[in-house]
TORPA-4810 file (N, C-alpha, C, O; in nm, 3 decimals):
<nodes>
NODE_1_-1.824_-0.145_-3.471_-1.766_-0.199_-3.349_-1.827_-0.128_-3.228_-1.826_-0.007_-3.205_X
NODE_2_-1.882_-0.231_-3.153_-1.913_-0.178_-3.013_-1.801_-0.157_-2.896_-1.759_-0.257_-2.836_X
NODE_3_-1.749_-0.016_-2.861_-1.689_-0.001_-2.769_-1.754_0.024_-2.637_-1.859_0.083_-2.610_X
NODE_4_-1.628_-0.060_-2.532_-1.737_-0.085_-2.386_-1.642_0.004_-2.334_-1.561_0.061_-2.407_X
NODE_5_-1.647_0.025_-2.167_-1.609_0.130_-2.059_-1.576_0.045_-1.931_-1.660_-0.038_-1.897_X
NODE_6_-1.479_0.056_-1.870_-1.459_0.044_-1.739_-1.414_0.174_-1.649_-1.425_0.283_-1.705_X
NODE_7_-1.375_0.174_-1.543_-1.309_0.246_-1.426_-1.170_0.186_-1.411_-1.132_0.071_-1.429_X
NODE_8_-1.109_0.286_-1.377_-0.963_0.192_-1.319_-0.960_0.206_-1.180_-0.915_0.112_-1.115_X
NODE_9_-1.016_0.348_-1.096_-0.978_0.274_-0.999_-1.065_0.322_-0.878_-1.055_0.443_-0.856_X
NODE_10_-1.168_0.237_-0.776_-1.279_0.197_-0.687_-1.333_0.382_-0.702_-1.260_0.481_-0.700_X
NODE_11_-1.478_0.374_-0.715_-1.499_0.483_-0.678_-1.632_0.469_-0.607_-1.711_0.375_-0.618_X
NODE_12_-1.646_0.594_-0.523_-1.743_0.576_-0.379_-1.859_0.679_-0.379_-1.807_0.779_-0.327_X
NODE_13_-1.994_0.711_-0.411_-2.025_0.831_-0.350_-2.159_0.786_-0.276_-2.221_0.680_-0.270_X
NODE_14_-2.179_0.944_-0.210_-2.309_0.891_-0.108_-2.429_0.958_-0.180_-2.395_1.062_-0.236_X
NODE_15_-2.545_0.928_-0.193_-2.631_1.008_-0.205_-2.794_1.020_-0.065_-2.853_0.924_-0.016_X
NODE_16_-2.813_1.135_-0.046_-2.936_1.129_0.008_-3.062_1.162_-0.024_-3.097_1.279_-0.038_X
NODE_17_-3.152_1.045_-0.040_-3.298_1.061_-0.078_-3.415_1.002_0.041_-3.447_0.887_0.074_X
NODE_18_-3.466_1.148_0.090_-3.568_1.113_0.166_-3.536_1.041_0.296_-3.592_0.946_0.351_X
NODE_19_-3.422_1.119_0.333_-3.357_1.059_0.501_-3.281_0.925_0.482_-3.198_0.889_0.566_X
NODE_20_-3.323_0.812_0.317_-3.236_0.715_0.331_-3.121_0.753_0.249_-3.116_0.817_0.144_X
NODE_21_-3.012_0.687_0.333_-2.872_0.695_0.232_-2.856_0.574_0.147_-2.873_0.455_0.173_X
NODE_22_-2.829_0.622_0.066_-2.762_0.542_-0.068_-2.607_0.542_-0.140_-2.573_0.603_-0.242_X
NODE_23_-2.528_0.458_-0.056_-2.377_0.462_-0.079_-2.369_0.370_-0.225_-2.437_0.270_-0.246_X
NODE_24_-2.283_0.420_-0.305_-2.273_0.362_-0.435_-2.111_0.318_-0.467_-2.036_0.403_-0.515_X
NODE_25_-2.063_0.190_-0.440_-1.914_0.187_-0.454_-1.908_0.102_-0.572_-2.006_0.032_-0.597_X
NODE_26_-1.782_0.098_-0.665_-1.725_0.058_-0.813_-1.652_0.018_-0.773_-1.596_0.064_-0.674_X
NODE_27_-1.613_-0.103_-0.842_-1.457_-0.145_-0.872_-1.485_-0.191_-1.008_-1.595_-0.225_-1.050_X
NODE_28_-1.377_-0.189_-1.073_-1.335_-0.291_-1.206_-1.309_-0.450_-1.217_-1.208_-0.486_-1.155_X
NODE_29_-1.364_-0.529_-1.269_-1.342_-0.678_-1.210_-1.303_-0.735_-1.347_-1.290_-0.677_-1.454_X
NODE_30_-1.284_-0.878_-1.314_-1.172_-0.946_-1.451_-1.300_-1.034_-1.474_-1.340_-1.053_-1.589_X
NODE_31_-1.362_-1.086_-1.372_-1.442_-1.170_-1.366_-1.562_-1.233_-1.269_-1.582_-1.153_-1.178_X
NODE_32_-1.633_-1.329_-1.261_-1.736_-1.304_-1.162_-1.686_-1.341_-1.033_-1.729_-1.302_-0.924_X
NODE_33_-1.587_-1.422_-1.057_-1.510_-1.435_-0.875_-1.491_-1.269_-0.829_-1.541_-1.195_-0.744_X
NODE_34_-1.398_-1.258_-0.925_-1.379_-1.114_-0.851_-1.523_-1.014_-0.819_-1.564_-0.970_-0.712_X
NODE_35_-1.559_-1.003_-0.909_-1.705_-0.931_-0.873_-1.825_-0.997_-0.725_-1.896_-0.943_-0.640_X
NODE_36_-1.798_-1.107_-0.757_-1.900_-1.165_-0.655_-1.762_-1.111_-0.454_-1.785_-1.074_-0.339_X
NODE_37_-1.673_-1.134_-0.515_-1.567_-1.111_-0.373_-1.612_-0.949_-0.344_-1.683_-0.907_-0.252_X
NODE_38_-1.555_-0.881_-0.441_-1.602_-0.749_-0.431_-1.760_-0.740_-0.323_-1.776_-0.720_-0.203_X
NODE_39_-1.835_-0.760_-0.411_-2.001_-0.748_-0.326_-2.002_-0.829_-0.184_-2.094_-0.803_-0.106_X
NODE_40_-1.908_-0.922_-0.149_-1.897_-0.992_-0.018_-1.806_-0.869_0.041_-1.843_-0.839_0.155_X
NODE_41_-1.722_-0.806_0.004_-1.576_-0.708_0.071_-1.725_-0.560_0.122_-1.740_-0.504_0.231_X
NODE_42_-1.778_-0.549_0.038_-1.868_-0.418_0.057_-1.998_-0.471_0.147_-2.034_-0.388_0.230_X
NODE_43_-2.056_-0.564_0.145_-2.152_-0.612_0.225_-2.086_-0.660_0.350_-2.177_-0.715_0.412_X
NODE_44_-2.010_-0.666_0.399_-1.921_-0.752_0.524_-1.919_-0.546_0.593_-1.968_-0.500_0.697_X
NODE_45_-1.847_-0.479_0.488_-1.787_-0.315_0.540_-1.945_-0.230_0.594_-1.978_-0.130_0.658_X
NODE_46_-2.008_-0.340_0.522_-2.194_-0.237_0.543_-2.284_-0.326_0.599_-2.400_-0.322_0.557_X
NODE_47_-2.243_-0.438_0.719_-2.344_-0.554_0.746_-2.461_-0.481_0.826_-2.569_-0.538_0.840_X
NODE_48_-2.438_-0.344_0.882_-2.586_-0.322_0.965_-2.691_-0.224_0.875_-2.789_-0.158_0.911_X
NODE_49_-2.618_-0.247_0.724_-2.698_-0.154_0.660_-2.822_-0.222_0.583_-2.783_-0.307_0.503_X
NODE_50_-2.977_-0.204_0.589_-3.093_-0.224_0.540_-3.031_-0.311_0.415_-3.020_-0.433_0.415_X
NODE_51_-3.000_-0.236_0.324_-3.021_-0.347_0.193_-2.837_-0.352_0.160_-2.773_-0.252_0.190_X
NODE_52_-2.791_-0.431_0.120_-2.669_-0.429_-0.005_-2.707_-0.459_-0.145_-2.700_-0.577_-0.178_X
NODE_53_-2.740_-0.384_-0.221_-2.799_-0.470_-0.336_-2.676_-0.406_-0.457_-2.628_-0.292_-0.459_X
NODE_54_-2.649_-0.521_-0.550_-2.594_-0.506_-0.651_-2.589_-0.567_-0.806_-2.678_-0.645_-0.839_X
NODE_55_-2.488_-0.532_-0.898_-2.539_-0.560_-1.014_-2.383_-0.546_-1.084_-2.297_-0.463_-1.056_X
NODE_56_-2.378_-0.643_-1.172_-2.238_-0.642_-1.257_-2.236_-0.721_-1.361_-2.309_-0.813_-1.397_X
NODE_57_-2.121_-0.663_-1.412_-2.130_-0.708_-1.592_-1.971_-0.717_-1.647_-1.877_-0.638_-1.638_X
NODE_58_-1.982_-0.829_-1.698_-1.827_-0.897_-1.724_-1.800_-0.939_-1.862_-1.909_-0.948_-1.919_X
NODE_59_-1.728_-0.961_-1.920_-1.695_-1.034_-2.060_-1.655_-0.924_-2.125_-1.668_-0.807_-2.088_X
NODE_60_-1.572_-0.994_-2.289_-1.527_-0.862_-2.366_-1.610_-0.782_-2.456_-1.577_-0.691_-2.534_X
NODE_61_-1.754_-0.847_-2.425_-1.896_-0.769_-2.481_-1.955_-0.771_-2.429_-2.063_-0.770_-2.488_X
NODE_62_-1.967_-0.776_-2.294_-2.058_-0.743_-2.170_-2.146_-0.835_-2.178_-2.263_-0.797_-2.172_X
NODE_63_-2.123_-0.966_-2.193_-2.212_-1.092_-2.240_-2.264_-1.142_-2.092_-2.366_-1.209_-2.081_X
NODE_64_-2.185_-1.104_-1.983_-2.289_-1.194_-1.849_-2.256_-1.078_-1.757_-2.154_-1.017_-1.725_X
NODE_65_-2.409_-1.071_-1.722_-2.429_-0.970_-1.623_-2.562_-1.065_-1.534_-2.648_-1.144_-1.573_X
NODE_66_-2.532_-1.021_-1.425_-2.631_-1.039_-1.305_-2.671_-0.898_-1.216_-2.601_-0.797_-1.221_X
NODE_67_-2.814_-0.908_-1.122_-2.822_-0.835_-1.041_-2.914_-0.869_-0.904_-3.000_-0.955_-0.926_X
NODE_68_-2.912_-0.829_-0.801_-2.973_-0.863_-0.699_-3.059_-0.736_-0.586_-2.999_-0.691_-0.488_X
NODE_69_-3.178_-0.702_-0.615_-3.231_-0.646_-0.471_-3.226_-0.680_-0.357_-3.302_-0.613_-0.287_X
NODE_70_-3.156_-0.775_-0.289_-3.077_-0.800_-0.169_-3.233_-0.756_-0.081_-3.221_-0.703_0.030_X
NODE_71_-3.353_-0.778_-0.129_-3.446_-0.791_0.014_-3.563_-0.639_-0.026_-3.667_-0.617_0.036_X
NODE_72_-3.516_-0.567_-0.126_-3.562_-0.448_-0.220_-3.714_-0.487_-0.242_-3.730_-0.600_-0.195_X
NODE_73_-3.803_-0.450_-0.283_-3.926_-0.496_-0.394_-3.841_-0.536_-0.538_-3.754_-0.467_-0.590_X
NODE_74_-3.887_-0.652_-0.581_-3.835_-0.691_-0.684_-3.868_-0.598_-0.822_-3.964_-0.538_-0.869_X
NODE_75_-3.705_-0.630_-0.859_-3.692_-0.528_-1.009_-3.679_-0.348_-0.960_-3.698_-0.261_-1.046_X
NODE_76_-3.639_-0.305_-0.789_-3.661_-0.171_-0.760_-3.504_-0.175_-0.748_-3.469_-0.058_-0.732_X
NODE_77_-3.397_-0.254_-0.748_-3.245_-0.213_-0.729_-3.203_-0.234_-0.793_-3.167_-0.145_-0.870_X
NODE_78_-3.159_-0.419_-0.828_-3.092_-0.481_-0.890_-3.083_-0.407_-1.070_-2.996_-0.366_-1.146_X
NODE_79_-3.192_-0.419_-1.069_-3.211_-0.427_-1.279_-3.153_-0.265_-1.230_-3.037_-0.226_-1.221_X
NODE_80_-3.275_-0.192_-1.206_-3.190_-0.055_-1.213_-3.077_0.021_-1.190_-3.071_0.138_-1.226_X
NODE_81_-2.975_-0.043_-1.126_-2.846_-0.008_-1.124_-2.779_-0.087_-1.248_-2.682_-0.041_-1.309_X
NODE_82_-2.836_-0.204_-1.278_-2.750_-0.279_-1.362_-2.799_-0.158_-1.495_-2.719_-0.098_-1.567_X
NODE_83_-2.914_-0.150_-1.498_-2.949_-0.018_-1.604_-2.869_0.063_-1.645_-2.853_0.081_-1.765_X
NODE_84_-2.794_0.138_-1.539_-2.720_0.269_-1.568_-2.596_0.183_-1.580_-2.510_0.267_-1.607_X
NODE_85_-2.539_0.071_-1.575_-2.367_0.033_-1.621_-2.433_0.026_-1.753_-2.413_0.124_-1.825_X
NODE_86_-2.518_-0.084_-1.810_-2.568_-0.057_-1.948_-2.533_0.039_-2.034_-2.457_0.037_-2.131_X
NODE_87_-2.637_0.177_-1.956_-2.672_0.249_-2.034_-2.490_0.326_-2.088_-2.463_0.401_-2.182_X
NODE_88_-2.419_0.278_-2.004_-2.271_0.353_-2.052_-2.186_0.283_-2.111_-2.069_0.317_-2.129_X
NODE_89_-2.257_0.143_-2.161_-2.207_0.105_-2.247_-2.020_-0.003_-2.114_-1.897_0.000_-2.112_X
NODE_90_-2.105_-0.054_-2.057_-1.972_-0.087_-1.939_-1.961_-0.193_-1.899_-2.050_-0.236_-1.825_X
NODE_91_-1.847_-0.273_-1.932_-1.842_-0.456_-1.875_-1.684_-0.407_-1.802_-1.603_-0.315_-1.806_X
NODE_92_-1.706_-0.544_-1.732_-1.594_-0.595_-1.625_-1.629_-0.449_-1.521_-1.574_-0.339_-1.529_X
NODE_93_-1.693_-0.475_-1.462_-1.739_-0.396_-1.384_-1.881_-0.427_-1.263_-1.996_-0.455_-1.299_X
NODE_94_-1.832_-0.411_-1.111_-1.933_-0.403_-1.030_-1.976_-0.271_-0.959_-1.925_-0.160_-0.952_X
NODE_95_-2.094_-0.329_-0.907_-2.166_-0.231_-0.825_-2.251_-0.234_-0.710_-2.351_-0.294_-0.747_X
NODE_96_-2.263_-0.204_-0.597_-2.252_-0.236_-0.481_-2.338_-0.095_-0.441_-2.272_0.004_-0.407_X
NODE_97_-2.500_-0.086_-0.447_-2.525_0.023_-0.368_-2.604_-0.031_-0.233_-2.675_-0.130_-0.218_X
NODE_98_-2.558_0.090_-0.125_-2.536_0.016_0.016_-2.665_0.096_0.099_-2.614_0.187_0.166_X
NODE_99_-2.785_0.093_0.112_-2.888_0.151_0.184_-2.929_0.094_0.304_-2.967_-0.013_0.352_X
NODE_100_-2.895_0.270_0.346_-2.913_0.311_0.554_-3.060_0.347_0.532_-3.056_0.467_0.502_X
NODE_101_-3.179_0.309_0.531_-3.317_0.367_0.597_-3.348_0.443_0.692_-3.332_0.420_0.812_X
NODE_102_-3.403_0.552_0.634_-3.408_0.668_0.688_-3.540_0.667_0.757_-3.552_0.761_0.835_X
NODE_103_-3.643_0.587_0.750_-3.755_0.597_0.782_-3.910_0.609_0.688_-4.020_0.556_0.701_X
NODE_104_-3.870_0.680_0.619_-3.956_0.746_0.495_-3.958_0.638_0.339_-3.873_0.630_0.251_X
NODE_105_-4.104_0.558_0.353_-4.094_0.504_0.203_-4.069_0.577_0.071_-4.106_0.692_0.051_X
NODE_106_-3.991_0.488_-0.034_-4.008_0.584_-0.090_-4.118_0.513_-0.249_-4.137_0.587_-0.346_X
NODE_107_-4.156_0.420_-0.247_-4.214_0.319_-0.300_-4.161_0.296_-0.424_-4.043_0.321_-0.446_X
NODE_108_-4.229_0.256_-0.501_-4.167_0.148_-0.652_-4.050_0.250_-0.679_-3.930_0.257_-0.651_X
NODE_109_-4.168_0.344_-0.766_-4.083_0.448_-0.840_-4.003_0.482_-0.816_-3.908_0.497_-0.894_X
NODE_110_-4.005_0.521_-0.646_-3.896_0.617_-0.592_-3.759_0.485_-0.592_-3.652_0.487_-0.653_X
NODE_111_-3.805_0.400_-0.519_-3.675_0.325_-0.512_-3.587_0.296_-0.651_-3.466_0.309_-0.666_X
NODE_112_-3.671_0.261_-0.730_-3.583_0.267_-0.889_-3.527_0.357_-0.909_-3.410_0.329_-0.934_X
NODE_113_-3.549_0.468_-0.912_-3.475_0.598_-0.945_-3.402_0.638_-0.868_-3.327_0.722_-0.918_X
NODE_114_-3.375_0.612_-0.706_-3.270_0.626_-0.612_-3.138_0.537_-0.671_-3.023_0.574_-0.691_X
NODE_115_-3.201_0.408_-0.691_-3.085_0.294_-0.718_-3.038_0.336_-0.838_-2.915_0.333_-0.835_X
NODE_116_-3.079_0.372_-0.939_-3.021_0.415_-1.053_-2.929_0.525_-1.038_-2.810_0.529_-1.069_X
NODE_117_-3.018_0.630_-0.977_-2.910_0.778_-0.940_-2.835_0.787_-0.872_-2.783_0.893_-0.835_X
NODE_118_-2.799_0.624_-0.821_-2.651_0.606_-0.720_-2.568_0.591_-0.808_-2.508_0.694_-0.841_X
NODE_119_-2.541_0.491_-0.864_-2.455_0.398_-0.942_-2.468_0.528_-1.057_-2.352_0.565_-1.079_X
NODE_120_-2.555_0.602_-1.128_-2.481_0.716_-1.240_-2.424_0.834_-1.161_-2.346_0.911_-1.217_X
NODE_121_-2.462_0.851_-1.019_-2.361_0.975_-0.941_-2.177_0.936_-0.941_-2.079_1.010_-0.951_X
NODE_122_-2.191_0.789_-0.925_-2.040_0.718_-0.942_-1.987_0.720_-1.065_-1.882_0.782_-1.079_X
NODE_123_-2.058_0.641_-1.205_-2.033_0.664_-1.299_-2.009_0.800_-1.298_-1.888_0.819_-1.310_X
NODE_124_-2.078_0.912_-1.289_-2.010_1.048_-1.348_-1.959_1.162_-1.270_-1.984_1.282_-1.275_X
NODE_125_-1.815_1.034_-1.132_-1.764_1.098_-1.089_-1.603_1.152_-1.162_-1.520_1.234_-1.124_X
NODE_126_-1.612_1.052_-1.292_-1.468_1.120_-1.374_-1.515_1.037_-1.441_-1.591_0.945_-1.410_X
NODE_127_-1.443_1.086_-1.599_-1.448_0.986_-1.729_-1.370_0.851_-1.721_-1.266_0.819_-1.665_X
NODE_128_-1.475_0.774_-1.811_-1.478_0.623_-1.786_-1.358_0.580_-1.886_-1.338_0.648_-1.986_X
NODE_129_-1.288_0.478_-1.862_-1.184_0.448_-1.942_-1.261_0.301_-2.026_-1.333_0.204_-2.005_X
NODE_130_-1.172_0.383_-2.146_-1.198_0.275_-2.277_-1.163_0.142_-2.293_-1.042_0.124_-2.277_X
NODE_131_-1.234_0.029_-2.322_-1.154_-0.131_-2.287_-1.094_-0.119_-2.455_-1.161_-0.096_-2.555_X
NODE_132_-0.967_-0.142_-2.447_-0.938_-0.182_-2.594_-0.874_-0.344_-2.546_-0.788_-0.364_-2.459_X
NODE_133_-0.937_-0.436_-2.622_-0.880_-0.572_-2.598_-0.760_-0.593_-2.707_-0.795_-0.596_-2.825_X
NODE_134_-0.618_-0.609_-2.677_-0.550_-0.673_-2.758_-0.453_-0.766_-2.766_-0.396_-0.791_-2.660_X
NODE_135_-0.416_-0.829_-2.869_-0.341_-0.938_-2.912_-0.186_-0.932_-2.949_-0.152_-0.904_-3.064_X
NODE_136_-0.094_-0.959_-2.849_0.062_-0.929_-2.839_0.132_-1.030_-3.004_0.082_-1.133_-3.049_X
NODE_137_0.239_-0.965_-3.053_0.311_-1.069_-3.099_0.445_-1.044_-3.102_0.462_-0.922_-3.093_X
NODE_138_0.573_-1.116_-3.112_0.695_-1.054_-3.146_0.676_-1.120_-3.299_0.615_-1.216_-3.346_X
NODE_139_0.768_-1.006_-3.354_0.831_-0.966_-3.507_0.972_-0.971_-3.506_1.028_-0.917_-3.410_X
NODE_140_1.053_-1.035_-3.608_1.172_-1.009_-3.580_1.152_-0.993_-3.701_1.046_-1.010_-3.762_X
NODE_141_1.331_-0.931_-3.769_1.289_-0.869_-3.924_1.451_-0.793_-3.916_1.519_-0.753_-3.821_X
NODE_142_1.474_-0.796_-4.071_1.599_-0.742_-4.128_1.585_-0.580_-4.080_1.471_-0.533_-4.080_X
NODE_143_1.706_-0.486_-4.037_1.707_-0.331_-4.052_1.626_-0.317_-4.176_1.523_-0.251_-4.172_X
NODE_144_1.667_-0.379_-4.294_1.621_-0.316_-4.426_1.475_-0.305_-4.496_1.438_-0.255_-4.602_X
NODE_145_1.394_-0.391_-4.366_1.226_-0.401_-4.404_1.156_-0.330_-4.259_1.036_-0.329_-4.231_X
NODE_146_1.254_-0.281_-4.188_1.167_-0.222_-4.036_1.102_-0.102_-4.080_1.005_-0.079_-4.008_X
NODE_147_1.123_0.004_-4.192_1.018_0.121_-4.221_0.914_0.035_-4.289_0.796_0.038_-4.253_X
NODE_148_0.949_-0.025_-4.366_0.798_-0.076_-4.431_0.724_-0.162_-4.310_0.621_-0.107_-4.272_X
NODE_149_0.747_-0.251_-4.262_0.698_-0.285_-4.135_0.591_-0.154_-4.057_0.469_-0.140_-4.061_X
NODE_150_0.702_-0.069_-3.987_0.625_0.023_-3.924_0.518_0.110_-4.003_0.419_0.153_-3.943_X
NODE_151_0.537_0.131_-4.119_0.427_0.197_-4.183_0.312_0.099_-4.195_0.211_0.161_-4.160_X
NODE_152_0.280_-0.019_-4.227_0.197_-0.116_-4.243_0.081_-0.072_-4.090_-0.035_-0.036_-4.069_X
NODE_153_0.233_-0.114_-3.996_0.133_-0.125_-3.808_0.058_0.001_-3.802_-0.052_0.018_-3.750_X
NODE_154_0.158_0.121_-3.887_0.042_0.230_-3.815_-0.075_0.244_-3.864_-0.163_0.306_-3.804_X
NODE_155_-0.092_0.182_-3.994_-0.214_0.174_-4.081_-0.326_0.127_-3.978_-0.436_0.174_-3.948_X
NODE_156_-0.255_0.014_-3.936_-0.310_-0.074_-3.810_-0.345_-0.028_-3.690_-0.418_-0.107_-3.628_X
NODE_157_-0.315_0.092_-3.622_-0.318_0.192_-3.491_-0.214_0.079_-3.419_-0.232_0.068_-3.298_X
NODE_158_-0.101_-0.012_-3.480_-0.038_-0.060_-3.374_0.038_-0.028_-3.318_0.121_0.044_-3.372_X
NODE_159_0.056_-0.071_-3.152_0.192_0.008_-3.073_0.306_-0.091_-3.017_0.295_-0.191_-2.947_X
NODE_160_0.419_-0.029_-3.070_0.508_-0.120_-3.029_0.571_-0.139_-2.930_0.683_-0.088_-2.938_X
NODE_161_0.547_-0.206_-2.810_0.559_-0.147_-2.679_0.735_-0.139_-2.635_0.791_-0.062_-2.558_X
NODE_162_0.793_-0.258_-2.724_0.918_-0.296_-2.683_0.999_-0.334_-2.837_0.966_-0.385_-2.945_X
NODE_163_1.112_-0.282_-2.781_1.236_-0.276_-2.937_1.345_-0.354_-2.894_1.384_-0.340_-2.778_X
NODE_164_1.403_-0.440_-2.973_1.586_-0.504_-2.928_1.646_-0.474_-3.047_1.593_-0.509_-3.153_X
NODE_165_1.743_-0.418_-3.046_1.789_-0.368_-3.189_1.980_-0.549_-3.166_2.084_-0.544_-3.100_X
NODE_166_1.940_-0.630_-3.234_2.072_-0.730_-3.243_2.111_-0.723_-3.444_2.109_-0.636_-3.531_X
NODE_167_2.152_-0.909_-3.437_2.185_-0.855_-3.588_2.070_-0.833_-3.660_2.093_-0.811_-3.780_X
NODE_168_1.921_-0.831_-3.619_1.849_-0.827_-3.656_1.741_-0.755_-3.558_1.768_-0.748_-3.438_X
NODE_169_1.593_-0.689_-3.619_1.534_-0.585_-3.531_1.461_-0.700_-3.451_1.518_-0.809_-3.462_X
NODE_170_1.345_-0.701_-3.371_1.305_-0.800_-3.268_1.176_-0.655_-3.200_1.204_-0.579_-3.107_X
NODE_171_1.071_-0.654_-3.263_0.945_-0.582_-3.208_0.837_-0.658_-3.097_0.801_-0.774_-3.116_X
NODE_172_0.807_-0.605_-3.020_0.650_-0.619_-2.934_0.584_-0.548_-2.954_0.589_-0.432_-2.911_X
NODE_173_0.461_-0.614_-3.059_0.341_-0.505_-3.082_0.234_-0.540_-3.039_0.238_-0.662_-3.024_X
NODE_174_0.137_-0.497_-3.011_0.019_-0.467_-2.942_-0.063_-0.440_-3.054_-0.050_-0.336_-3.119_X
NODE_175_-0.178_-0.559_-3.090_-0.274_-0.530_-3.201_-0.399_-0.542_-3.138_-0.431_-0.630_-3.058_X
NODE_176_-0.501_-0.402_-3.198_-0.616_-0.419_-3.162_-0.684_-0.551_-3.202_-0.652_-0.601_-3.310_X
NODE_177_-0.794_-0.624_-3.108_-0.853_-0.708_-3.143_-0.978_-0.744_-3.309_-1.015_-0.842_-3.373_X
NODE_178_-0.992_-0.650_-3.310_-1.088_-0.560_-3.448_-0.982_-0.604_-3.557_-1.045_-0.665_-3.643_X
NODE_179_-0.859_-0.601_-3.586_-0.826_-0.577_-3.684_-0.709_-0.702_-3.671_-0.606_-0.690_-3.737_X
NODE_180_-0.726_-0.801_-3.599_-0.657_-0.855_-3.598_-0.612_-1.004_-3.724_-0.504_-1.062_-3.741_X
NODE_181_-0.755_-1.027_-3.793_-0.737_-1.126_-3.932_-0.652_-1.031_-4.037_-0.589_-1.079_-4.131_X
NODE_182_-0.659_-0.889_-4.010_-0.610_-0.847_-4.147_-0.423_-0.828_-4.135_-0.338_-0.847_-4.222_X
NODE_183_-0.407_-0.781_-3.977_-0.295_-0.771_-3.970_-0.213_-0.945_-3.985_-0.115_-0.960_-4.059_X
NODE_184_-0.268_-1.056_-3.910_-0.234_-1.167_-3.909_-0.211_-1.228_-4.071_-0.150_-1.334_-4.088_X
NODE_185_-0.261_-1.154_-4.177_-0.275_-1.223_-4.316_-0.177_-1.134_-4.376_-0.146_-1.157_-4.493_X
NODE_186_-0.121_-1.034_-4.313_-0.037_-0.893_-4.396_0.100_-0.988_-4.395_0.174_-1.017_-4.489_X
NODE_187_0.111_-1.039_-4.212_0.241_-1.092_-4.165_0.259_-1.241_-4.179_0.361_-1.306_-4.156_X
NODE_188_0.139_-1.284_-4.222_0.183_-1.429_-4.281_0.253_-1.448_-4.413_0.346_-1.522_-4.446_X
NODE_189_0.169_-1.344_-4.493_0.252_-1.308_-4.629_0.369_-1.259_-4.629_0.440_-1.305_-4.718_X
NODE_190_0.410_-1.196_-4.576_0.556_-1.178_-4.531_0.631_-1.282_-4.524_0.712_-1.335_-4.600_X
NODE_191_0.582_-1.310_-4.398_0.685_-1.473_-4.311_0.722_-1.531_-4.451_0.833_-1.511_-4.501_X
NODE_192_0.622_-1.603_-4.511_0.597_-1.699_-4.634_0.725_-1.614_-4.743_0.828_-1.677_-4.767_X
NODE_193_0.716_-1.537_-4.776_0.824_-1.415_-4.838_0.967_-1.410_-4.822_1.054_-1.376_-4.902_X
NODE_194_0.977_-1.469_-4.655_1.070_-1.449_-4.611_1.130_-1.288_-4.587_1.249_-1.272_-4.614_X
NODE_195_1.081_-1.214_-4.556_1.110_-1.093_-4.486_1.088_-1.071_-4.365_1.130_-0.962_-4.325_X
NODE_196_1.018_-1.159_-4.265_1.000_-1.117_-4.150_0.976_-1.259_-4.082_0.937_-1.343_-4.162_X
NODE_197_0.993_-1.302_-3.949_0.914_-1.382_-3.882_0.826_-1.324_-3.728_0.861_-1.235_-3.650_X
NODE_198_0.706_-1.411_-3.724_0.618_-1.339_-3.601_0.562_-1.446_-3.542_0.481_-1.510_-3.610_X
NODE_199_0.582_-1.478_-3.446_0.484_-1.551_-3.330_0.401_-1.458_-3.231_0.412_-1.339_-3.200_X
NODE_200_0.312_-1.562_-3.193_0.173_-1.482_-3.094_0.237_-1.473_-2.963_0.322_-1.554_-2.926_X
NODE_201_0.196_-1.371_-2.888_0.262_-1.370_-2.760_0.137_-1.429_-2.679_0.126_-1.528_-2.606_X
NODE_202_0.046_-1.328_-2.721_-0.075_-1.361_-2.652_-0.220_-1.390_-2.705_-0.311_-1.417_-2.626_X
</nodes>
């Protein structure tokens, strides 16, 4: 299983190379509206600045990503910032680095490696949070099968976020996406058994 990375919450830093600045801002996005709004919210906050160029990556396997040198030499911003979300393994996520010209070229090379060493100064301004995608269901079920129940979920790493204790128990669990045919075939056999019933929440 490939695990991906997001941020939870906007992060900003500046860097200076060769008199030009290179502002590097994050947010976490759900999707490309949001990401594309984001890069309009940061380009509108930076309109007298030389370039806005950015790069982002969305889905629950980082399946669509785009990037743009915003006016750069082509392939000197865009790819290389989108490079370093890559390289950390990171979807649902934008990036927005914002360059003031200082005067001083810095040509191919240099510009690739500025744009890159923005967007990883942000990345490794704190540890990146883990995407776990998962699948809600309620359980309802006799007192007399809720330990065997719970021993099954933990096999499962499942968490039960919410309990109703009536004449009968009533769970909200939270199943990782990974493991979700095996748990779905544990609790169908059940249902069918008659020891438990479960619908999908989500």
């Amino acid at each position: 299983m490939v695990i991906f990375y997001s941020i939870e919450n906007d992060r900003r830093t500046e860097v200076k190379i060769k008199r030009s600045t290179f502002i590097c801002s994050l947010r976490y996005v759900d999707s490309i509206s949001d990401a594309k709004e984001f890069i309009s919210y940061i380009s509108s906050e930076h309109k007298t600045a030389t370039h806005n160029c950015w790069a982002y990556i969305v889905g629950d396997n980082g399946e669509i990503s785009h990037s743009s040198d915003n006016g750069e030499p082509a392939g000197t911003a865009g790819k290389p910032m989108l490079n370093a979300l890559q390289a950390n393994s990171m979807t649902n996520i934008a990036a927005v680095v914002t360059r003031y010209y200082g005067g001083v070229k810095l040509g191919v090379r240099g510009l690739i490696d500025a744009y890159n060493q923005a967007v990883v100064s942000a990345i490794e301004l704190s540890e990146l949070k883990k995407i776990v995608k998962v699948k809600k269901y309620r359980i309802d079920l006799p007192y007399s099968f809720n330990d065997a129940l719970i021993y099954h979920l933990n096999n499962f790493d499942a968490k039960i976020t919410d309990t109703r204790y009536f004449d009968k128990i009533s769970h909200d669990v939270e199943i990782n996406r990974d493991t979700i045919h095996e748990v779905e075939t544990l609790l169908t056999q059940y249902q069918n058994s008659g020891k438990l019933k479960f619908e999908t929440q989500s």
